[in-house]
C-alpha positions as CSV (number, residue, x, y, z in Angstrom):
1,X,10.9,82.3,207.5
2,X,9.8,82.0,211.3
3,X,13.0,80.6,213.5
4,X,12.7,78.4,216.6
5,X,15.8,79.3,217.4
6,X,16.6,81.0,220.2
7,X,20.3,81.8,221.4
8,X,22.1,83.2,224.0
9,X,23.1,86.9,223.6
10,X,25.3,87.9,225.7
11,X,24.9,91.6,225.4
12,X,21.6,91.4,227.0
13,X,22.0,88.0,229.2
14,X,19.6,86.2,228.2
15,X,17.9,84.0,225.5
16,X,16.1,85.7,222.3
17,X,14.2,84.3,219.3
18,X,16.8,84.4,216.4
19,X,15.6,86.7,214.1
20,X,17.9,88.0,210.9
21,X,18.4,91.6,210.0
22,X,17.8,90.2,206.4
23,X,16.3,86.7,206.5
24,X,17.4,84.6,204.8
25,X,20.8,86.2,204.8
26,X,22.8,85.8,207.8
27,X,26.0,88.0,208.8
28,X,28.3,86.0,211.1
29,X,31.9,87.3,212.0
30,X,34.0,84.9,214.2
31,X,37.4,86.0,215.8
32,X,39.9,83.8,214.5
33,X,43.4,83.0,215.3
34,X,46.6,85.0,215.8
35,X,49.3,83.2,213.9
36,X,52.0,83.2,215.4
37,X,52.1,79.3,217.0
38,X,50.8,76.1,217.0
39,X,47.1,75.6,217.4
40,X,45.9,74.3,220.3
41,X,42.4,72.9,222.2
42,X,41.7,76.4,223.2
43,X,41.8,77.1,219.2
44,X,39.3,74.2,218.9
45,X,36.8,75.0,220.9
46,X,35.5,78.3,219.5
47,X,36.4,76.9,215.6
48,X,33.9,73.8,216.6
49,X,31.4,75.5,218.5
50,X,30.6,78.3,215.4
51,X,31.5,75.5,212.7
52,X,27.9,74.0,214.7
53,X,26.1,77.5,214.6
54,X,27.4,77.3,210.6
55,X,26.4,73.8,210.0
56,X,22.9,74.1,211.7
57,X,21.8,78.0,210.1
58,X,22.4,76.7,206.7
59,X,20.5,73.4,207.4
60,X,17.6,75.4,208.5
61,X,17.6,77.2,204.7
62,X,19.7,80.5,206.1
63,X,22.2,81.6,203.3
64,X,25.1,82.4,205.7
65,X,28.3,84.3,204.9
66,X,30.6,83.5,207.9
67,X,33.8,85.6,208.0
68,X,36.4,84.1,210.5
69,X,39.7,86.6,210.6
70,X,43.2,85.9,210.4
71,X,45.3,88.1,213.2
72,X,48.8,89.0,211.1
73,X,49.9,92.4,213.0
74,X,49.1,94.3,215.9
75,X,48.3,92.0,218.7
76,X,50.6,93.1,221.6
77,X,52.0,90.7,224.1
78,X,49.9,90.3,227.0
79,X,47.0,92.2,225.0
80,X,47.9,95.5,226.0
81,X,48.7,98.7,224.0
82,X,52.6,98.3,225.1
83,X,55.3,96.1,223.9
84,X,56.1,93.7,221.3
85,X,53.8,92.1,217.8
86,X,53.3,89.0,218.7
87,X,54.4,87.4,215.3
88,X,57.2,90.0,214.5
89,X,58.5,89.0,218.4
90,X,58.4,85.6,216.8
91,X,60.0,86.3,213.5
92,X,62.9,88.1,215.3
93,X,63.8,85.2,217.3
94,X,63.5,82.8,214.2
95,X,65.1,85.2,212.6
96,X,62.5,85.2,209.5
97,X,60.2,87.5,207.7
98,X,56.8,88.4,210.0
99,X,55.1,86.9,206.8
100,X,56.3,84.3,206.5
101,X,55.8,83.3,210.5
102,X,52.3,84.4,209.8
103,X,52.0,81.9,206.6
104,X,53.3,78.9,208.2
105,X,51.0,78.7,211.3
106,X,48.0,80.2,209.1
107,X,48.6,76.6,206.7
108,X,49.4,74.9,210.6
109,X,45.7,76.2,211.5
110,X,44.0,75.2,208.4
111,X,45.8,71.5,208.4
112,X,44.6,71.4,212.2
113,X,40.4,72.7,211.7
114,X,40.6,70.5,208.5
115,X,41.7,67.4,210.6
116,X,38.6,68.2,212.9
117,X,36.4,68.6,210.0
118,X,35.7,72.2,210.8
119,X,34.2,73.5,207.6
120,X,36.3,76.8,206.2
121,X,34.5,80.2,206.4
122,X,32.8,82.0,203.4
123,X,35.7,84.5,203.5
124,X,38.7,84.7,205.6
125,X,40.0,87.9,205.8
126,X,43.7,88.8,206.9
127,X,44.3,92.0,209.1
128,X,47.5,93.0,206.5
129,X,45.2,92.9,203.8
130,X,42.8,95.6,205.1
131,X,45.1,98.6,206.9
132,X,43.4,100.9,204.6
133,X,40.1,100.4,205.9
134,X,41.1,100.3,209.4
135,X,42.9,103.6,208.8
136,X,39.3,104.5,207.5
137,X,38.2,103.5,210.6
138,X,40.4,105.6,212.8
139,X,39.8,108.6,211.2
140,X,35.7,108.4,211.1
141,X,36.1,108.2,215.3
142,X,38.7,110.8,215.0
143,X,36.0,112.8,213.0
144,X,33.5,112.2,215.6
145,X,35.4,113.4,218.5
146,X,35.7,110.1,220.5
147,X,39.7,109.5,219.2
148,X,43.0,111.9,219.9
149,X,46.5,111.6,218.7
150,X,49.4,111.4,220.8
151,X,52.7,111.7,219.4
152,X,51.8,110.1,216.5
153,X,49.8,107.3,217.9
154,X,46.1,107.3,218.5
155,X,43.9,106.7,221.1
156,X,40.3,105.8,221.7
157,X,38.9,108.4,224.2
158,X,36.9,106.6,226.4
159,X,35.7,109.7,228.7
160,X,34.5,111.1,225.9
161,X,32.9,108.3,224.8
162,X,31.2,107.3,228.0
163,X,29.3,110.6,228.0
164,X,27.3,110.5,225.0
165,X,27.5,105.9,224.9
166,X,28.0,103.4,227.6
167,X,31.2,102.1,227.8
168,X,31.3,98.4,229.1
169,X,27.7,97.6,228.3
170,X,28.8,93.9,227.0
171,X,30.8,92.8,230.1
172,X,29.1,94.4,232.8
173,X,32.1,96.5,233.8
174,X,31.5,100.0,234.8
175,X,34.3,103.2,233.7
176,X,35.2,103.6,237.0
177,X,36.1,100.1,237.7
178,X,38.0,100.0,234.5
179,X,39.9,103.4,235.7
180,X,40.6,101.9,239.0
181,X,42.2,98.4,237.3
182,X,44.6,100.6,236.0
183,X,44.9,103.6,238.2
184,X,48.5,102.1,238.8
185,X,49.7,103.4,235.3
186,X,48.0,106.6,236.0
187,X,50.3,109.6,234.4
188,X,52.8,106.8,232.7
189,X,53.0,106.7,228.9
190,X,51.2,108.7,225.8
191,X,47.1,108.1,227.4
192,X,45.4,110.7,228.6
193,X,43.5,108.2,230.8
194,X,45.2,104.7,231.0
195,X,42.1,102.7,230.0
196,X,42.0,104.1,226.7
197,X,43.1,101.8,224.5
198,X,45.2,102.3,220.9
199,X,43.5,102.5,217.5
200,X,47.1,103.3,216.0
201,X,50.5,102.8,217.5
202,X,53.4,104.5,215.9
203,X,56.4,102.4,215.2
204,X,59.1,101.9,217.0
205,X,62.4,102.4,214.9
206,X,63.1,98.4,215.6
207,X,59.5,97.5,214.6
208,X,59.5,95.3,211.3
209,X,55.7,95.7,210.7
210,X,54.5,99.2,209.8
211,X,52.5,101.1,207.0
212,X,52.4,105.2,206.4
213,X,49.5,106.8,207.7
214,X,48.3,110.6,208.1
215,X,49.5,110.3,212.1
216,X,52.4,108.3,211.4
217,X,54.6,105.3,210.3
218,X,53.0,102.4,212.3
219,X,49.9,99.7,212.3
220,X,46.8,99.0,213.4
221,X,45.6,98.3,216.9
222,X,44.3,94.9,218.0
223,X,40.8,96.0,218.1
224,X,40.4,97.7,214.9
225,X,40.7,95.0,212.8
226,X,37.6,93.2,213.2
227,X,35.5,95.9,213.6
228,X,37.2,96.9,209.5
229,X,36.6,93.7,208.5
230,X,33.3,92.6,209.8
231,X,31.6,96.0,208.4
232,X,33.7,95.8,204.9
233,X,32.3,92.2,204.9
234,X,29.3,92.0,205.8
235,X,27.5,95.4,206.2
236,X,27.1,97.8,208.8
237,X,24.4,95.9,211.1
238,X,25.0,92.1,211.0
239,X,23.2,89.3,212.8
240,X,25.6,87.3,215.2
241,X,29.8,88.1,216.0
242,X,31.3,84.9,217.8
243,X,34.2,84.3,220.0
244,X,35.8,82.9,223.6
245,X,34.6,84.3,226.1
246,X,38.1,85.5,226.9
247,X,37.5,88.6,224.5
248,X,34.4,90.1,225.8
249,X,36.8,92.5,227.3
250,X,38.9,93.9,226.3
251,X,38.4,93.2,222.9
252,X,34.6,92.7,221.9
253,X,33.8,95.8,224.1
254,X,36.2,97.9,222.2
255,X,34.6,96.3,219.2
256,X,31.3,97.6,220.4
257,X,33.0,101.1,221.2
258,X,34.5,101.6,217.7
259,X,31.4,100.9,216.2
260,X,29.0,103.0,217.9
261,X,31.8,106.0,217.7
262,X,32.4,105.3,214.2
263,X,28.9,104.8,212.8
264,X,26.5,106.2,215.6
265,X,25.4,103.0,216.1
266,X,25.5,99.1,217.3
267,X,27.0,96.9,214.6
268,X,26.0,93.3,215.9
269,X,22.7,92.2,217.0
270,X,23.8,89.0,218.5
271,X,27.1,88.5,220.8
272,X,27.3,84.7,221.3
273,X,30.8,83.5,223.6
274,X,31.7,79.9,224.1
275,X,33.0,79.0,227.5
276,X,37.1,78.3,228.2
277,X,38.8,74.7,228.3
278,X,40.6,74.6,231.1
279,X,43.4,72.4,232.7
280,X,43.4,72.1,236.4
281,X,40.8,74.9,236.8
282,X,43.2,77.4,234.8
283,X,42.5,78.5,231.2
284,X,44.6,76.8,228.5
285,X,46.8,79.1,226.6
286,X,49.8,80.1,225.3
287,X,50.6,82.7,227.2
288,X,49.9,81.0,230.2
289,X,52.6,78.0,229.1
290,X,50.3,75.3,229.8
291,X,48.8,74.8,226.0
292,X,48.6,71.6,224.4
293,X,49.0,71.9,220.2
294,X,46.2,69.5,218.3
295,X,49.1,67.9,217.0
296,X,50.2,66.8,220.2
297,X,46.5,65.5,221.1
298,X,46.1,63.4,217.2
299,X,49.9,62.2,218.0
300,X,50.1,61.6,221.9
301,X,52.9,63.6,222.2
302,X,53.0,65.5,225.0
303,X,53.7,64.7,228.9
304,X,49.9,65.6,229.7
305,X,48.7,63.2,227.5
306,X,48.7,59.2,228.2
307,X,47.9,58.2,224.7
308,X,47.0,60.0,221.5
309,X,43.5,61.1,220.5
310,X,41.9,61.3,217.1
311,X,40.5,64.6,215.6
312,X,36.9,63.5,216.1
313,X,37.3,62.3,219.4
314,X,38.7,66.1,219.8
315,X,35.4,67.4,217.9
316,X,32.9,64.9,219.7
317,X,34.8,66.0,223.7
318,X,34.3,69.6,222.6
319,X,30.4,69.0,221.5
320,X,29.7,66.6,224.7
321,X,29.1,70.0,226.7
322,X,27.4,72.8,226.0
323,X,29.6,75.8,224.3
324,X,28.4,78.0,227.4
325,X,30.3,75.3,229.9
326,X,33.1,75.2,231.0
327,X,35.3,72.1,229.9
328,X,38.6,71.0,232.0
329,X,41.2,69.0,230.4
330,X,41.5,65.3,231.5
331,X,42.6,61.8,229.8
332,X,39.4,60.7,231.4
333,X,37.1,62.8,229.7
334,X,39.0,62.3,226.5
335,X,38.9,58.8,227.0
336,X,34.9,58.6,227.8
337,X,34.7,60.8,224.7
338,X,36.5,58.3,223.0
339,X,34.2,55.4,223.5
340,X,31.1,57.5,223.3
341,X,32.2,58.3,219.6
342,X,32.6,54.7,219.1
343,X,28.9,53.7,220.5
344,X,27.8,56.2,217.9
345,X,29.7,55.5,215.0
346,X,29.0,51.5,215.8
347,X,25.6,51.8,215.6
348,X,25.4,54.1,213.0
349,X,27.6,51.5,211.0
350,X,25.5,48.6,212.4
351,X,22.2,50.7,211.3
352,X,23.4,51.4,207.7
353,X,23.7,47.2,207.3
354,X,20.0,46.5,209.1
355,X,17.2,46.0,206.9
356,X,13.6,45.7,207.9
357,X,13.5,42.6,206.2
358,X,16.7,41.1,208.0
359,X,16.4,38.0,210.0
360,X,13.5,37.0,208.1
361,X,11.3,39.5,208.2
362,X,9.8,41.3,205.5
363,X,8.9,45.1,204.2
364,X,5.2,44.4,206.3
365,X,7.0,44.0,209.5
366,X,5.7,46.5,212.3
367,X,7.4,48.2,214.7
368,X,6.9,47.3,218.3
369,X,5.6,50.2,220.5
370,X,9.0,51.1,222.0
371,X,11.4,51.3,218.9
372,X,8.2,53.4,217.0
373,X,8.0,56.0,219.9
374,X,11.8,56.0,220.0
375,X,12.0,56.4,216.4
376,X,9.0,59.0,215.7
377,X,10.0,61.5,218.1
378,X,13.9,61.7,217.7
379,X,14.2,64.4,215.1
380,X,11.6,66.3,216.8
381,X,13.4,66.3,220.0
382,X,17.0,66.8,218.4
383,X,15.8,69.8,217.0
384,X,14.1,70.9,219.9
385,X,17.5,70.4,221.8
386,X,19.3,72.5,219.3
387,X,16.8,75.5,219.0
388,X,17.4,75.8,222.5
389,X,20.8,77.9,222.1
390,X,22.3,74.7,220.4
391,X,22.6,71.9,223.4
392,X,24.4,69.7,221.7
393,X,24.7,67.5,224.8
394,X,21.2,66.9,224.5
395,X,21.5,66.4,221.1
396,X,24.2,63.6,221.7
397,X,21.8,61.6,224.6
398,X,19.1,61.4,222.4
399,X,21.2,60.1,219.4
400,X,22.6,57.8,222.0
401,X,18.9,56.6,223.4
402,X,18.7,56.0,219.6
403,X,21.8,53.3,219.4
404,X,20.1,51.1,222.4
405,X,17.3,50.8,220.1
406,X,19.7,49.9,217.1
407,X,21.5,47.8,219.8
408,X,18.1,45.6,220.5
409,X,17.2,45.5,216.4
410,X,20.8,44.1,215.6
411,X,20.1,41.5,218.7
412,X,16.4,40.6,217.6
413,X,15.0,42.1,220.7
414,X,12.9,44.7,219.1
415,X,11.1,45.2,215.3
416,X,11.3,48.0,212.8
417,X,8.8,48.5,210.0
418,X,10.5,49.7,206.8
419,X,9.5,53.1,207.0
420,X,10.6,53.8,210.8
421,X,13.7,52.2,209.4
422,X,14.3,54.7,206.7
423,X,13.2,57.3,209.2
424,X,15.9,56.7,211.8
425,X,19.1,56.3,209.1
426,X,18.0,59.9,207.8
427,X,17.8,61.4,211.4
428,X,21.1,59.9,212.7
429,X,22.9,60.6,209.7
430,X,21.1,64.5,209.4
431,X,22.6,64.8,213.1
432,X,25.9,63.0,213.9
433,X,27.0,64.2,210.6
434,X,25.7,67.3,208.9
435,X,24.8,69.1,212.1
436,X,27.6,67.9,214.6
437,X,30.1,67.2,211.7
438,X,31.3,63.9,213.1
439,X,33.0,61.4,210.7
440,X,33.2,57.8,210.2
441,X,37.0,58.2,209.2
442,X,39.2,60.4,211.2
443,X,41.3,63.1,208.5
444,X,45.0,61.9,209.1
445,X,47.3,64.3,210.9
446,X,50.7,64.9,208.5
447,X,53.6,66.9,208.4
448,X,52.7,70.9,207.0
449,X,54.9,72.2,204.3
């Protein structure tokens, strides 16, 4: 099939025809959550922005399998090679088991993207669940000369790397720059060079989460994971990976690193990266303490917020910019997303009970010349706004030029014939809700088990 589709790759900055390695099959691996607390907006945005990409691919006839990973071991604090699992740090202070931590916000997660009528991936693989392959993994770059062992731990060589590959070819960053970030470290620790970056850590005696391994008791480093899972899942080469722009490095460029050393070549075709939510200009996160959970934003719970906000006011805030923009926090965006939902939803509702032969007229009534040139070229130019690296902003302004026109039908101020009529239901419902995903009834937020 020939796609109009063009997206934003941000491997080679800039805007390409979307083309499938295997039309109609299309490969999509999206980084998922580390589950070791409460989900929060910064969780949202990436879940709603490839829930879109998902929605609109399989609208276009694309059979999609869309793997979205679930982080249970091996991400560090602070993202680093050093220092505690984030989820057995959390387990030792709730004095619990690592799995059962993990469990808890994994059901916490689901609750939240079901609330926000995020549609669940094809297959959602956990990182526990596939050590074996990333052990694979390890020992095909090992193999290949780009990996080294260090007291039983493993590192990805990036010297050696960099001479036969480029290292940093998806975020612009240069070796030398990376060297000099962390020239500080220089000669401290197991590294030969302190940008390379762990494939395996051995386990501390203390450390609850650990698996045998030809190197060593221990598990898995951050980046392996996805590049195990994404070629397990969905083949060697696959069309688009997805995630915040937060993990173009360090994480999606290791990705890239691991693959080409592993396989002698690229794995992903398209890198697409949706922009932060801030607050105040900073990014929103846990480990920057400034986070607000979803369920503080569906219950109004939180000192930030001055009222509480439904799940699709959450989804239609995140979908009123474009997923390359940045988005800051405020109770007045929220608050103009708010009534912006309720415009659409009102006319969509007021829509559904107009009839062409309401208010007396009948199925021969014609449209006057402003509601049929509204009418006739809104899914043309909806779809033209989505091709165009999914602009759902645009999207959204169109759909709301369409409720003025619904506006002056429900007032008598303008005609519809009946086929214009049956024209503009299909188009606003194809849109606001199989494409954007919005709902006329908000999911309710309850307690988790």
């Amino acid at each position: 099939m020939e796609s109009k589709l063009v997206i934003y790759n941000t491997l080679t900055r800039q805007k390409e025809r979307f083309e499938p390695l295997h039309a109609p099959n299309v490969g999509m691996y999206v980084c998922g959550p580390t589950v070791y607390g409460d989900p929060h907006l910064g969780h949202a945005r990436p879940a709603i922005t490839f829930d879109l990409v998902f929605r609109y691919l399989k609208h276009l006839g694309y059979k999609v399998r869309y793997v979205r990973n679930i982080t249970d071991v091996g991400h560090l604090e602070h993202d680093a090679d050093e220092g505690e699992d984030k989820i057995a740090k959390k387990a030792r202070l709730e004095q619990l088991e690592p799995m059962e931590i993990a469990q808890y916000y994994t059901n916490r997660y689901h609750q939240a993207m079901d609330a926000l009528n995020v549609l669940r991936p094809s297959i959602e693989p956990h990182a526990t669940g596939h050590i074996i392959e990333q052990q694979q993994l390890v020992q095909q770059i090992l193999d290949n000369g780009f990996a080294y062992e260090s007291n039983g731990s493993i590192y990805f060589d990036i010297e050696a790397y960099n001479k036969k590959y480029k290292y940093g070819i998806l975020s612009g960053r240069s070796l030398e720059n990376i060297k000099d970030e962390s020239r500080e470290l220089a000669g401290v620790g197991e590294k030969r060079n302190q940008a390379d970056f762990a494939l395996w850590k051995k386990a501390q005696p203390e450390h609850i989460m650990r698996w045998p391994s030809p190197w060593s008791d221990g598990f898995p480093g951050w980046h392996c994971e996805c590049t195990a899972m994404g070629r397990k899942y969905l083949g060697e080469e696959f069309d688009i990976h997805g995630g915040g722009m937060d993990l173009i490095f360090p994480h999606h460029e290791c990705e890239i690193a691991q693959a080409q050393a592993s396989m002698g070549h690229p794995a992903v075709k398209y890198w697409m990266h949706n922009n932060m939510l801030t607050i105040n200009g900073q990014k929103m996160g846990k480990s920057y303490n400034n986070f607000i959970t979803l369920e503080q934003f569906f219950t109004g719970n939180h000192p930030l917020l001055e009222k509480a906000y439904s799940p699709m006011t959450i989804r239609f805030f995140v979908l009123s910019a474009h997923y390359r923009g940045t988005v800051d926090f405020s109770n007045e965006a929220l608050e103009a997303a708010e009534k912006g939902l309720e415009k659409l939803m009102n006319a969509i509702s007021d829509l559904e009970r107009l009839s062409s032969a309401s208010s007396g007229h009948d199925d021969k009534q014609q449209c006057d010349a402003e509601t049929e040139k509204v009418v006739k070229t809104l899914r043309q130019r909806c779809y033209d706004a989505m091709n165009d690296d999914f602009a759902t902003p645009q999207v959204i302004s169109y759909l709301f030029e369409a409720c003025t026109t619904i506006n002056k039908l429900v007032d008598h101020k303008a005609t519809i014939c009946a086929d214009c009529l049956k024209e503009l239901k299909e188009v606003m419902h194809l849109f606001a809700f199989d494409i954007l995903g919005l709902s006329m009834h908000n999911a309710q937020w309850g307690q988790c088990p």
